[in-house]
N, C-alpha and C positions, 0 to 999 in steps of 0.2 A: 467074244466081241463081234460075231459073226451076225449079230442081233438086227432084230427088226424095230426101224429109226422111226421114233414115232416125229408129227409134225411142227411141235415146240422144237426140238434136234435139228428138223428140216432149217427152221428158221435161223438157228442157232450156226448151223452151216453157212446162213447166208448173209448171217452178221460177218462171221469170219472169213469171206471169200470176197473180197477189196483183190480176189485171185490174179490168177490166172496170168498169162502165158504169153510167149514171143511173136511178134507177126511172124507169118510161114506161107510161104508160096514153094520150096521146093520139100520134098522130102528128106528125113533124118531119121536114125535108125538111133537107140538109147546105146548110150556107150557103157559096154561089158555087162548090160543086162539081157538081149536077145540081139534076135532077127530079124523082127519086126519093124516097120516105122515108127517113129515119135511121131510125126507129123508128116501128111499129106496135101497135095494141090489137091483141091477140091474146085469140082467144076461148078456152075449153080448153072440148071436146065431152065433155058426161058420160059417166060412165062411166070404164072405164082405156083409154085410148087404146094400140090397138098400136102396135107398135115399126114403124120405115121399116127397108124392107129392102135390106139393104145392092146397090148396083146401081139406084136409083130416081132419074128423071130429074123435077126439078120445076120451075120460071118462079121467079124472083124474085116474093118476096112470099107463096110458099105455105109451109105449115112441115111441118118433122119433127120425128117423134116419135126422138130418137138417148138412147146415155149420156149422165145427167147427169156422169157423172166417164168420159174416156174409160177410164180404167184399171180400169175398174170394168165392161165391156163389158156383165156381162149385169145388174146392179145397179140403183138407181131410175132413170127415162127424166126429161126433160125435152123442152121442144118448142124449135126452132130456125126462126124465120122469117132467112132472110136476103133483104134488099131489095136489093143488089143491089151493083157494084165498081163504082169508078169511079178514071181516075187523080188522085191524091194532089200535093198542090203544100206546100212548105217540110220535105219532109223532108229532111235536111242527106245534102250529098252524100257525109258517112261513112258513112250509114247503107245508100245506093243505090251506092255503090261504083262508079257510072259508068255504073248501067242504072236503071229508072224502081219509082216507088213508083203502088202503088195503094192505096183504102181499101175495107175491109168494111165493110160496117155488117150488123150483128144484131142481133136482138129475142129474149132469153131468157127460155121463161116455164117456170114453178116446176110440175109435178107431183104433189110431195111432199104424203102426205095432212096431214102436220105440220110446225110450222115444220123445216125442215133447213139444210143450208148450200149455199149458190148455187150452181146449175149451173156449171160451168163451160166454155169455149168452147175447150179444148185439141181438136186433129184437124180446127179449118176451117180452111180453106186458100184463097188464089188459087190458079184455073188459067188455063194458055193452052190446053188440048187438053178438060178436063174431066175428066181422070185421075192426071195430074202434079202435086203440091204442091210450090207457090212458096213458100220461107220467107217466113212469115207470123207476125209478132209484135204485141204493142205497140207504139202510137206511139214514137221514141225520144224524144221531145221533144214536151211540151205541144204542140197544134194543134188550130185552134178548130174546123178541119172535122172532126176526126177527134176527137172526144173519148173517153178511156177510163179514168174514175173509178174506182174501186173500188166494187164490186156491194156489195148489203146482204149482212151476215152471216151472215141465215137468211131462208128465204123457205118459201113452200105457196102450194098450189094456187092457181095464175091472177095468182102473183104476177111479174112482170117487170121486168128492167135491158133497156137498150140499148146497143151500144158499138158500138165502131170497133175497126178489125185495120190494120195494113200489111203487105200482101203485096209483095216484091219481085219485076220479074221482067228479066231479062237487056237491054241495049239493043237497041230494033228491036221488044222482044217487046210484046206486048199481053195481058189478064188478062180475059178475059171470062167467064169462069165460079167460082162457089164450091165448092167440097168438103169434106165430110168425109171422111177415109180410113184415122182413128184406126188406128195400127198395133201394136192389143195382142193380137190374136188371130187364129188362123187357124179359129175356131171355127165350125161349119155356123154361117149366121143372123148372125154376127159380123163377116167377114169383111172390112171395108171399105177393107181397105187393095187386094185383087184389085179391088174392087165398090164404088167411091166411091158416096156420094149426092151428084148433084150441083143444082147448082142455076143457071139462066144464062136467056136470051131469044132467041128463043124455047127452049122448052123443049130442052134439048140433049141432042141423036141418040145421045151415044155412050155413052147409060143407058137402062134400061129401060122402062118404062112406070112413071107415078106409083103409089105403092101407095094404093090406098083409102082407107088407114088414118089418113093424114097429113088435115093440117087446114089450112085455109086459113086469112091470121095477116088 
C-alpha cells in the first residue's frame, strides 16, 4: 500500500476531505502515541511569504509555504507545518488490509488577506523513501490520537486548524517521512509531483536544501 497515488486518487482524496481539524493556537502533543506536537503556534512572517520550491528538504516542525487548494497550483498559498509520523494503533484492519497505519499530524495556517475558505491538506502524504506517496486519507473511524474535525469555514491571515492524516504502508514497511507531491501540474516552479517537499528527521538527503523562504511553525 506504500504505492504511488496517481492523480484520479489525488482527486478522490479531495472528494473525501470535507477534512480536517481543530483551530489551534497553542501546542498539543498526541496522547500515547509520541513526543512530538499535534499541533503548533505558527507564526506567519510579514509581508507575502514565498512559495517552497518544489524539491525542498525541511525537519519536522519547520513549514511551507505550498497551494492552498492543490488544484489550484499557482492560486492563494497557505503555510504547512507538519510535526511529524508516527505509527497509528486502532485503525481496523479493513482499513490496513494486512500492512500498518501511520498518523500525520499538521498545523494549517491561513494566508488569505480576507476571510476565505480553509486550506486544504489534499497532496500530503506518508513516505518510506521521501518521494513515494503512501495512500494517505482520513481517519476511517473516529481515533482519539488521530483526530480530524472539520476545519472552520473561512479563515485569514495567521488563522489555523490542526489535524491528523492516516497513511498506510505495506507490512514490514516503515513511514518516516512526509510529502507533498500534489500531482496537478508539470509547470516550471509547480512541479511537485518530480520534486516532492519533504519533510522527516533529520532533515532528509533525498531533497534539496531548505528554501529561505519557508518559516519556521
Amino acid at each position: 500500500m506504500t504505492m504511488r497515488v496517481s492523480g484520479a486518487l489525488l482527486a478522490a482524496v479531495a472528494a473525501s476531505s470535507a477534512l480536517t481539524a481543530c483551530s489551534s493556537s497553542t501546542p498539543s502533543s498526541a496522547p500515547g502515541t509520541s513526543s512530538f506536537p499535534t499541533s503548533v503556534a505558527v507564526s506567519v512572517p510579514p509581508g507575502a511569504p514565498a512559495r517552497t520550491a518544489p524539491g525542498t528538504s525541511l525537519r519536522f516542525g519547520d513549514s511551507a509555504v505550498l497551494p492552498a487548494d492543490a488544484f489550484r497550483p499557482s492560486g492563494p498559498t497557505a503555510m504547512y507545518t507538519v510535526t511529524g509520523i508516527t505509527p497509528g494503533e486502532g485503525v481496523p484492519d479493513s482499513a490496513t488490509q494486512g500492512g500498518a497505519a501511520f498518523f500525520v499530524y499538521v498545523t494549517v495556517t491561513s494566508l488569505a488577506a480576507h476571510p476565505s475558505a480553509a486550506p486544504t491538506v489534499v497532496g500530503l502524504a506518508g513516505s518510506v523513501d521521501g518521494r513515494t506517496p503512501a495512500l494517505t486519507l482520513p481517519p476511517p473511524v473516529a481515533l482519539k490520537a488521530c483526530g480530524n474535525p472539520s476545519p472552520p469555514e473561512q479563515m485569514k491571515r495567521g488563522d489555523s486548524y490542526a489535524t491528523c492524516l492516516v497513511a498506510y504502508a505495506d507490512a514490514g514497511q516503515k513511514l518516516t517521512s512526509v510529502i507533498y507531491w500534489a500531482e496537478t501540474t508539470t509547470a516550471d516552479g509547480f512541479d511537485f509531483k518530480a520534486s516532492p517537499v519533504v519533510w522527516g528527521t533529520p532533515t532528509p538527503a533525498s531533497s534539496t536544501a531548505p528554501a529561505s523562504t519557508t518559516a519556521a511553525g
